[in-house]
MIPAPA-901489 format. One line per field, with one value per residue: x, y, z of N, C-alpha, C in turn; residue in one letter. Coordinates in nm, 4 decimals, always signed. Example, Ala and Ser with C-alpha at 12.3 -4.5 7.8 and 13.67 -1.06 7.14 Angstrom:
2
n.c1 = [+1.3190 / +1.2850]
n.c2 = [-0.5690 / -0.2250]
n.c3 = [+0.7800 / +0.7080]
ca.c1 = [+1.2300 / +1.3670]
ca.c2 = [-0.4500 / -0.1060]
ca.c3 = [+0.7800 / +0.7140]
c.c1 = [+1.3200 / +1.2900]
c.c2 = [-0.3300 / +0.0030]
c.c3 = [+0.7800 / +0.7870]
res = [A / S]
***
This chain:
136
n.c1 = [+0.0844 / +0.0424 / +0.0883 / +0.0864 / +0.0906 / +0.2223 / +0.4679 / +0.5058 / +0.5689 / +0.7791 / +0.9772 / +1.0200 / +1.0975 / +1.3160 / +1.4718 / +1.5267 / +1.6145 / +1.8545 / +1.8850 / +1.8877 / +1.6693 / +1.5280 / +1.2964 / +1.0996 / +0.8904 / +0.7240 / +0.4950 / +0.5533 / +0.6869 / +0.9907 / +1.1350 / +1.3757 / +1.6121 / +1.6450 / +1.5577 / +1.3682 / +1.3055 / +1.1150 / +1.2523 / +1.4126 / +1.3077 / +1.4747 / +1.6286 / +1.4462 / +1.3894 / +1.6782 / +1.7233 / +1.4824 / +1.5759 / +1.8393 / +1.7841 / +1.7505 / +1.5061 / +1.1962 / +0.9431 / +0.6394 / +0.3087 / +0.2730 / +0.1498 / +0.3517 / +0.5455 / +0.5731 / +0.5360 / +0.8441 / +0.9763 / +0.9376 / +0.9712 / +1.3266 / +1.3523 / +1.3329 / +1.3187 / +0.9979 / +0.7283 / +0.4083 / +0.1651 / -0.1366 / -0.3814 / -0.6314 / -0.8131 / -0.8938 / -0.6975 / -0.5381 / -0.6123 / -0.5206 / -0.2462 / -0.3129 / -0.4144 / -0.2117 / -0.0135 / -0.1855 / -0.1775 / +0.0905 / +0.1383 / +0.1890 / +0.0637 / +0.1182 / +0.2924 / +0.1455 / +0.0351 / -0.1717 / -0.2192 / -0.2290 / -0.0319 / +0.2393 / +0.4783 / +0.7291 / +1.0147 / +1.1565 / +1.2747 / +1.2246 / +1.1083 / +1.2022 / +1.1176 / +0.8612 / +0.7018 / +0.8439 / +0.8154 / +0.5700 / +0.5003 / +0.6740 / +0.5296 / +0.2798 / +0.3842 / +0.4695 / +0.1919 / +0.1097 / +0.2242 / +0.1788 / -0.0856 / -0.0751 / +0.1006 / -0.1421 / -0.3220 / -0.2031 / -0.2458 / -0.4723]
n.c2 = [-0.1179 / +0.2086 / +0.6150 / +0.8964 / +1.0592 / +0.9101 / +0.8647 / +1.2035 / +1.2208 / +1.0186 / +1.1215 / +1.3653 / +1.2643 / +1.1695 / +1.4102 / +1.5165 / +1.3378 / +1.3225 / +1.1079 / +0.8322 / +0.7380 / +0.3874 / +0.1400 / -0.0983 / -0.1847 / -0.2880 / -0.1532 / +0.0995 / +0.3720 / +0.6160 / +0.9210 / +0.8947 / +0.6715 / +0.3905 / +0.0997 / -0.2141 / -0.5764 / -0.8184 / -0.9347 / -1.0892 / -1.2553 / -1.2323 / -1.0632 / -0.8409 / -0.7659 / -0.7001 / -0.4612 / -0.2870 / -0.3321 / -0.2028 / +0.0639 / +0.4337 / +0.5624 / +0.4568 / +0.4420 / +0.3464 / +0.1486 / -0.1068 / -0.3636 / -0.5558 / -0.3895 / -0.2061 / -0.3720 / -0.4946 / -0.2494 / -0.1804 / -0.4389 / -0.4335 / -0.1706 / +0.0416 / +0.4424 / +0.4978 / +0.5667 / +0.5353 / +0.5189 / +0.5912 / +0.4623 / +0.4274 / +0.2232 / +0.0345 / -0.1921 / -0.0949 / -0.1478 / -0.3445 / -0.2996 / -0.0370 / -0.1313 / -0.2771 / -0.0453 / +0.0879 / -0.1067 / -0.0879 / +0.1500 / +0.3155 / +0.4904 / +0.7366 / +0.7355 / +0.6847 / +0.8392 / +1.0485 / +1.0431 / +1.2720 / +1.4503 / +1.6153 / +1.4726 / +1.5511 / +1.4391 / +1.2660 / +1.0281 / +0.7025 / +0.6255 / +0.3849 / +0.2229 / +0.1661 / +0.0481 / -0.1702 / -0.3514 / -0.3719 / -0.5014 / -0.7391 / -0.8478 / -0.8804 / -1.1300 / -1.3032 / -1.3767 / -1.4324 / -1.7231 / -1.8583 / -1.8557 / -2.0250 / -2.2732 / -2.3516 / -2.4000 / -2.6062 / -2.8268 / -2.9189]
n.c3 = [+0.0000 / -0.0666 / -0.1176 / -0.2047 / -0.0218 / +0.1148 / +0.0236 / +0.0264 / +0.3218 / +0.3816 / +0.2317 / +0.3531 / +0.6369 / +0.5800 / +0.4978 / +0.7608 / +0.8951 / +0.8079 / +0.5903 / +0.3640 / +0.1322 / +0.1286 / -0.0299 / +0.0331 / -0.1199 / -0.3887 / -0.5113 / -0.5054 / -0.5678 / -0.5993 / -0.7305 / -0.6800 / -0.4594 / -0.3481 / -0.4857 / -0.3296 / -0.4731 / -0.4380 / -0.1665 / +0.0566 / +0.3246 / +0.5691 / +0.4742 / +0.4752 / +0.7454 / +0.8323 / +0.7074 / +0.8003 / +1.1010 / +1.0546 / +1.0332 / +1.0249 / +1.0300 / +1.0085 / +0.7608 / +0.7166 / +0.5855 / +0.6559 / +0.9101 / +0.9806 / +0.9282 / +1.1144 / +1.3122 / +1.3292 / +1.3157 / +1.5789 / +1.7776 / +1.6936 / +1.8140 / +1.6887 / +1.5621 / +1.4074 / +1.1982 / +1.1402 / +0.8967 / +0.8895 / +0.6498 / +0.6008 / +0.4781 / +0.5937 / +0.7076 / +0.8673 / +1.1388 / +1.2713 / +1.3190 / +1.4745 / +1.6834 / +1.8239 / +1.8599 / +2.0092 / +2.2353 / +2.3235 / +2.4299 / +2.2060 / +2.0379 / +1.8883 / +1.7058 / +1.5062 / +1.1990 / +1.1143 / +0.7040 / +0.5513 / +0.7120 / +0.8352 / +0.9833 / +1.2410 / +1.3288 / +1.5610 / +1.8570 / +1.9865 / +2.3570 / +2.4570 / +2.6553 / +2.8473 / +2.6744 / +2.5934 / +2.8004 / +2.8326 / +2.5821 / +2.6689 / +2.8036 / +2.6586 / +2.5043 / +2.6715 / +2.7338 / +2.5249 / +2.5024 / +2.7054 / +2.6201 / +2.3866 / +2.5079 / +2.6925 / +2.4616 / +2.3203 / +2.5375 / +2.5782]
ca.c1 = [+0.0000 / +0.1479 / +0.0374 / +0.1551 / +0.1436 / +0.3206 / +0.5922 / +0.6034 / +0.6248 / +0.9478 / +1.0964 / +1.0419 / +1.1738 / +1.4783 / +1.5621 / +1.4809 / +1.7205 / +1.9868 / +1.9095 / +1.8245 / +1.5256 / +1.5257 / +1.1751 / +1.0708 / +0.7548 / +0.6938 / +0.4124 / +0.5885 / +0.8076 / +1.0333 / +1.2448 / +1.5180 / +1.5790 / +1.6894 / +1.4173 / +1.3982 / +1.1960 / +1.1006 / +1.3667 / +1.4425 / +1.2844 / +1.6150 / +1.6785 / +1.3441 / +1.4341 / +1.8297 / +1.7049 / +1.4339 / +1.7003 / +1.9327 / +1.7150 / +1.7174 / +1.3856 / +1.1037 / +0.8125 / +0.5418 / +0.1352 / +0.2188 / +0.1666 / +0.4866 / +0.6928 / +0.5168 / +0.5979 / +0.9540 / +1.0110 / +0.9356 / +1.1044 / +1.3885 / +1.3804 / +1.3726 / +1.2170 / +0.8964 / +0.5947 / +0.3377 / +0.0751 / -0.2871 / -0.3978 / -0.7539 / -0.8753 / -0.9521 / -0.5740 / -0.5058 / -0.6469 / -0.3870 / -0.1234 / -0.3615 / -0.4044 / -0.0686 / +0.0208 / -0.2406 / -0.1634 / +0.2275 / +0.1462 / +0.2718 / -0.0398 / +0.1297 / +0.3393 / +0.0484 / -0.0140 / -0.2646 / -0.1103 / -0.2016 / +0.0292 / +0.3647 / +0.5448 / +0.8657 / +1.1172 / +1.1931 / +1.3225 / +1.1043 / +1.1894 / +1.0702 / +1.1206 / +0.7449 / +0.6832 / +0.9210 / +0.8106 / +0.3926 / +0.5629 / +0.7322 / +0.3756 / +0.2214 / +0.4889 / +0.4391 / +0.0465 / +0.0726 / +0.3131 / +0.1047 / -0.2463 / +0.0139 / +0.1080 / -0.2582 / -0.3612 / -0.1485 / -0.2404 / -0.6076]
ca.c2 = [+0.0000 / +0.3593 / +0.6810 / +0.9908 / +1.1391 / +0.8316 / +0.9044 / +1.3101 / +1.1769 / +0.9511 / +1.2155 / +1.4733 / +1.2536 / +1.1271 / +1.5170 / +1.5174 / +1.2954 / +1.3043 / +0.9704 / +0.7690 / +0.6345 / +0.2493 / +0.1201 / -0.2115 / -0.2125 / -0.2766 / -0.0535 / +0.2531 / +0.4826 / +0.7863 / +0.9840 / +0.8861 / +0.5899 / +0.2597 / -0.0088 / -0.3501 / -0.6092 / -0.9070 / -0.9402 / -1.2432 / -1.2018 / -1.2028 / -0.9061 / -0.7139 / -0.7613 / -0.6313 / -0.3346 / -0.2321 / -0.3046 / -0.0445 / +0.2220 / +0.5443 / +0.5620 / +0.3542 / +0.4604 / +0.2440 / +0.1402 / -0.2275 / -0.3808 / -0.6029 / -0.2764 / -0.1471 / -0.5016 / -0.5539 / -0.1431 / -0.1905 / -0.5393 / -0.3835 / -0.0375 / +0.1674 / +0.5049 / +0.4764 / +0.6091 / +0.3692 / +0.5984 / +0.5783 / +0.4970 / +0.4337 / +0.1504 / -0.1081 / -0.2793 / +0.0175 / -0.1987 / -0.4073 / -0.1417 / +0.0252 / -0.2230 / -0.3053 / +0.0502 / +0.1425 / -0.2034 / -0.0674 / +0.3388 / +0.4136 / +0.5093 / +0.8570 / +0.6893 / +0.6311 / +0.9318 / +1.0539 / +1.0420 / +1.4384 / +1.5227 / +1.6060 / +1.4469 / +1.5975 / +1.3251 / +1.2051 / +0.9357 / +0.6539 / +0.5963 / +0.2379 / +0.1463 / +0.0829 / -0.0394 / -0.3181 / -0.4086 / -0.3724 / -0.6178 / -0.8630 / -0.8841 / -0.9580 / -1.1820 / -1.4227 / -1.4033 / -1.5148 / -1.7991 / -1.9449 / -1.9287 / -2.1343 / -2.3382 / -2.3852 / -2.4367 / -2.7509 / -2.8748 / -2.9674]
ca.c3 = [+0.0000 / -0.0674 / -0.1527 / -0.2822 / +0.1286 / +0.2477 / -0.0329 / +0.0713 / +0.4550 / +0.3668 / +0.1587 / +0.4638 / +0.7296 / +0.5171 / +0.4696 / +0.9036 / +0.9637 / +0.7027 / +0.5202 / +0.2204 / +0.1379 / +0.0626 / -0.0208 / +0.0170 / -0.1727 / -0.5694 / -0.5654 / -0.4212 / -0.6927 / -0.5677 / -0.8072 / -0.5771 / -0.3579 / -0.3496 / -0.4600 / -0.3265 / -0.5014 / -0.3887 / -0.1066 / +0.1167 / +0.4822 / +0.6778 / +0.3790 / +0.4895 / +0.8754 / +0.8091 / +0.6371 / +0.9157 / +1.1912 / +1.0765 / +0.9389 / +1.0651 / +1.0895 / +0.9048 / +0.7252 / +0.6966 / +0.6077 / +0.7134 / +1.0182 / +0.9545 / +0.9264 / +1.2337 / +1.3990 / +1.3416 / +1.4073 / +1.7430 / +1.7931 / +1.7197 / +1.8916 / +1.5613 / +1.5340 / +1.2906 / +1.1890 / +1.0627 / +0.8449 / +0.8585 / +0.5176 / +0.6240 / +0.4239 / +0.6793 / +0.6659 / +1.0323 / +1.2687 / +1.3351 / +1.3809 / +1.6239 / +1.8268 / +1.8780 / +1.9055 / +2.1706 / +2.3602 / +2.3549 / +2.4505 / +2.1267 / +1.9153 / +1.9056 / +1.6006 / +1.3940 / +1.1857 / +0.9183 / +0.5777 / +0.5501 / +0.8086 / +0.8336 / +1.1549 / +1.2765 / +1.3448 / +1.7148 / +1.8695 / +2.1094 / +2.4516 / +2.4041 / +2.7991 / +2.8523 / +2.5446 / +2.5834 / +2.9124 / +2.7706 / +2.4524 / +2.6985 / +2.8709 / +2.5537 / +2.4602 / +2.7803 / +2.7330 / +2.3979 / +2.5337 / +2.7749 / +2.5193 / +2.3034 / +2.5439 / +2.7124 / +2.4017 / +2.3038 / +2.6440 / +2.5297]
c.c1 = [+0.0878 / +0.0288 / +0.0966 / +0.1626 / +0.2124 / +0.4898 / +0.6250 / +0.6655 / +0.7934 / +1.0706 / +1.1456 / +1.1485 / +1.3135 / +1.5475 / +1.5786 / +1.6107 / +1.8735 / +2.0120 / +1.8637 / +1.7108 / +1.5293 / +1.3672 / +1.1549 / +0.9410 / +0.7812 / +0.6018 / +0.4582 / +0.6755 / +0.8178 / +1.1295 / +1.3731 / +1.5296 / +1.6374 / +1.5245 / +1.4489 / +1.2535 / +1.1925 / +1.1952 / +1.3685 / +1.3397 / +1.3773 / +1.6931 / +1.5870 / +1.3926 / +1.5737 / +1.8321 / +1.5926 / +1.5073 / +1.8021 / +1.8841 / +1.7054 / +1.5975 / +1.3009 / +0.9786 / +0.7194 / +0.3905 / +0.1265 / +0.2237 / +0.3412 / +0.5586 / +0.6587 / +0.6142 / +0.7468 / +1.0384 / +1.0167 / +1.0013 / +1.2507 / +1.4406 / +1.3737 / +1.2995 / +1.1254 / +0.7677 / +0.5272 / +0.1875 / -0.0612 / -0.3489 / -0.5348 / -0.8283 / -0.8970 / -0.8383 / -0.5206 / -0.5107 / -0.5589 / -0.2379 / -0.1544 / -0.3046 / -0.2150 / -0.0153 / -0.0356 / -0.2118 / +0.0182 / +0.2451 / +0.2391 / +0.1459 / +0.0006 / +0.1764 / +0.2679 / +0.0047 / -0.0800 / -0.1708 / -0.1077 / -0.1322 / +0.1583 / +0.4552 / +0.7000 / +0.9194 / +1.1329 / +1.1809 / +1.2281 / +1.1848 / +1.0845 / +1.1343 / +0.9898 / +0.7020 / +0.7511 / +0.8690 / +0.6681 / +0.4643 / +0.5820 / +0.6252 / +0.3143 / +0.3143 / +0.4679 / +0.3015 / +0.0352 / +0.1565 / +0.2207 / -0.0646 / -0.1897 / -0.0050 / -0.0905 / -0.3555 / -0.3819 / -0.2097 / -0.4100 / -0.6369]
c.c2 = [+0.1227 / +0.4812 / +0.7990 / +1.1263 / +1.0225 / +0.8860 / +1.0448 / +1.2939 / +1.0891 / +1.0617 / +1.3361 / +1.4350 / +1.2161 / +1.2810 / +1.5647 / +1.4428 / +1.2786 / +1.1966 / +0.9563 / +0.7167 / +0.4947 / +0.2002 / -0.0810 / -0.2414 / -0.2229 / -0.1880 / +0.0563 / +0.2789 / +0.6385 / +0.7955 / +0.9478 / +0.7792 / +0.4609 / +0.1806 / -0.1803 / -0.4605 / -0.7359 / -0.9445 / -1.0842 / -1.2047 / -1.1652 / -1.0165 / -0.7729 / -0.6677 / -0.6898 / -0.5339 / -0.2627 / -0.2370 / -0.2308 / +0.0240 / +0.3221 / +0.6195 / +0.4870 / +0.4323 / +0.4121 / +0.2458 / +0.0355 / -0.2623 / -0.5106 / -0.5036 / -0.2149 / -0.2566 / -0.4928 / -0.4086 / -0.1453 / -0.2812 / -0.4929 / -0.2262 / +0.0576 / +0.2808 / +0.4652 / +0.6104 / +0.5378 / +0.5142 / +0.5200 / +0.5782 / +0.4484 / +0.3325 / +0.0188 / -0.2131 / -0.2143 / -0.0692 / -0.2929 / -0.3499 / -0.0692 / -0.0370 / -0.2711 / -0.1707 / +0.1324 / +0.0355 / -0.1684 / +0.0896 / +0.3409 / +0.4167 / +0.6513 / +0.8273 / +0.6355 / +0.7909 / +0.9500 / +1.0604 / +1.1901 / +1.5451 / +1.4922 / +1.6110 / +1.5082 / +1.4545 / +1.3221 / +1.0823 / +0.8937 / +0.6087 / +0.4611 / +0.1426 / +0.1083 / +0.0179 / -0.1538 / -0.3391 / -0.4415 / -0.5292 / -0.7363 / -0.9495 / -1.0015 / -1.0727 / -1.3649 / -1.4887 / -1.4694 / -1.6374 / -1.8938 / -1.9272 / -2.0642 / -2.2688 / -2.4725 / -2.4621 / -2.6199 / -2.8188 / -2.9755 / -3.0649]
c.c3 = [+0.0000 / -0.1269 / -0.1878 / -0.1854 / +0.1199 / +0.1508 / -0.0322 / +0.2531 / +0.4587 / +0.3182 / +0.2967 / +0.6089 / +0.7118 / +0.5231 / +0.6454 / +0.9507 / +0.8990 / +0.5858 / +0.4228 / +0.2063 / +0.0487 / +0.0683 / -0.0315 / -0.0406 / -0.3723 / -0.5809 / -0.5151 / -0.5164 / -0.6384 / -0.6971 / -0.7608 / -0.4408 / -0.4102 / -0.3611 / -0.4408 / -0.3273 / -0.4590 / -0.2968 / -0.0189 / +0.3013 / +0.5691 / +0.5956 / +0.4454 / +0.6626 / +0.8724 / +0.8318 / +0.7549 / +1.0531 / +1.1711 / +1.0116 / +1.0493 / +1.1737 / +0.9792 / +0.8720 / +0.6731 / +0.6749 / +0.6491 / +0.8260 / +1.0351 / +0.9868 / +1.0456 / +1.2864 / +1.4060 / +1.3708 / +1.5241 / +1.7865 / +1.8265 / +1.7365 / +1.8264 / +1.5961 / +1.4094 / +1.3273 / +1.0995 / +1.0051 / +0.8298 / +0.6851 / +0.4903 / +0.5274 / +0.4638 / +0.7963 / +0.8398 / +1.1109 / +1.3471 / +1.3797 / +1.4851 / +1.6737 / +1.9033 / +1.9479 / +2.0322 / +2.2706 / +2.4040 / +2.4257 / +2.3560 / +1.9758 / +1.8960 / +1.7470 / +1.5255 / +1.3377 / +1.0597 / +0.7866 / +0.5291 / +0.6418 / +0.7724 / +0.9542 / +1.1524 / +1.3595 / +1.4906 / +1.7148 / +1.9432 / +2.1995 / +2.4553 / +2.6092 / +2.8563 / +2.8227 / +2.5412 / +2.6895 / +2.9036 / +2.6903 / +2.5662 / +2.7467 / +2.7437 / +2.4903 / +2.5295 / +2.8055 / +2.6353 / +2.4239 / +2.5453 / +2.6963 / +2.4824 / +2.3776 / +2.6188 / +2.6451 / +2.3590 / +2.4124 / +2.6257 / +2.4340]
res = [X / X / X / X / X / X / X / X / X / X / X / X / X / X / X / X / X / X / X / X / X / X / X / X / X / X / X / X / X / X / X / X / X / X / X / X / X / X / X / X / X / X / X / X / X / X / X / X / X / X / X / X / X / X / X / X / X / X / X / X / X / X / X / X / X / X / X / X / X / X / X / X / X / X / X / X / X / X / X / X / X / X / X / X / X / X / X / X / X / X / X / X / X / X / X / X / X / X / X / X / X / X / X / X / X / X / X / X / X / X / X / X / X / X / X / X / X / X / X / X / X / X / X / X / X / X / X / X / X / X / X / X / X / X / X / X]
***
């Protein structure tokens, strides 16, 4: 999914923080950027573990931002696909990093010390369903 805010939001925070923009999508086209097409998973994970910052509509790129500690912003692109990004993001206190696609966020960093400790919660809950589960 992309749009023609999520691609001035990338361009804004790449000039925000000093960086490049690498895209991992086939349907996304900048004038400028690195494109990567069909990539490997351990390739997509790499590339969101040392980014800058991430700019995203999926909940994947949401997901593995937070995992590993990245700044992001995961854009509202309002066609149903959100709800799973909420939720994660209001069950982490970080629905602040969800923003409309007609906005233009100023760059900052997350102090992800709740948020990991919310995550580890959910982490151990989803353990023991798992486990509970099997148990039946």
């Amino acid at each position: 999914r992309s749009s023609k805010e999520s691609e001035r939001i990338a361009k804004e925070i790449a000039r925000q923080v000093g960086g490049e923009i690498v895209i991992l999508s086939t349907w996304f086209s900048l004038s400028r950027g690195e494109k990567h097409q069909n990539i490997a998973p351990e390739k997509f994970v790499d590339i969101i573990r040392n980014a800058a910052c991430v700019i995203t509509t999926s909940f994947h790129g949401t997901a593995f931002s937070i995992i590993f500690n990245r700044p992001f912003y995961t854009i509202r692109m309002n066609d149903g696909a959100d709800s799973r990004s909420q939720s994660l993001l209001t069950a982490l206190g970080l629905q602040d990093r969800m923003v409309d696609a007609s906005k233009s966020p100023i760059f900052s960093t997350i102090d992800y010390t709740e948020a990991n400790v919310k995550l580890e919660e959910l982490r151990r809950n989803s353990q023991q369903f798992i486990m509970d589960a099997l148990k039946m």
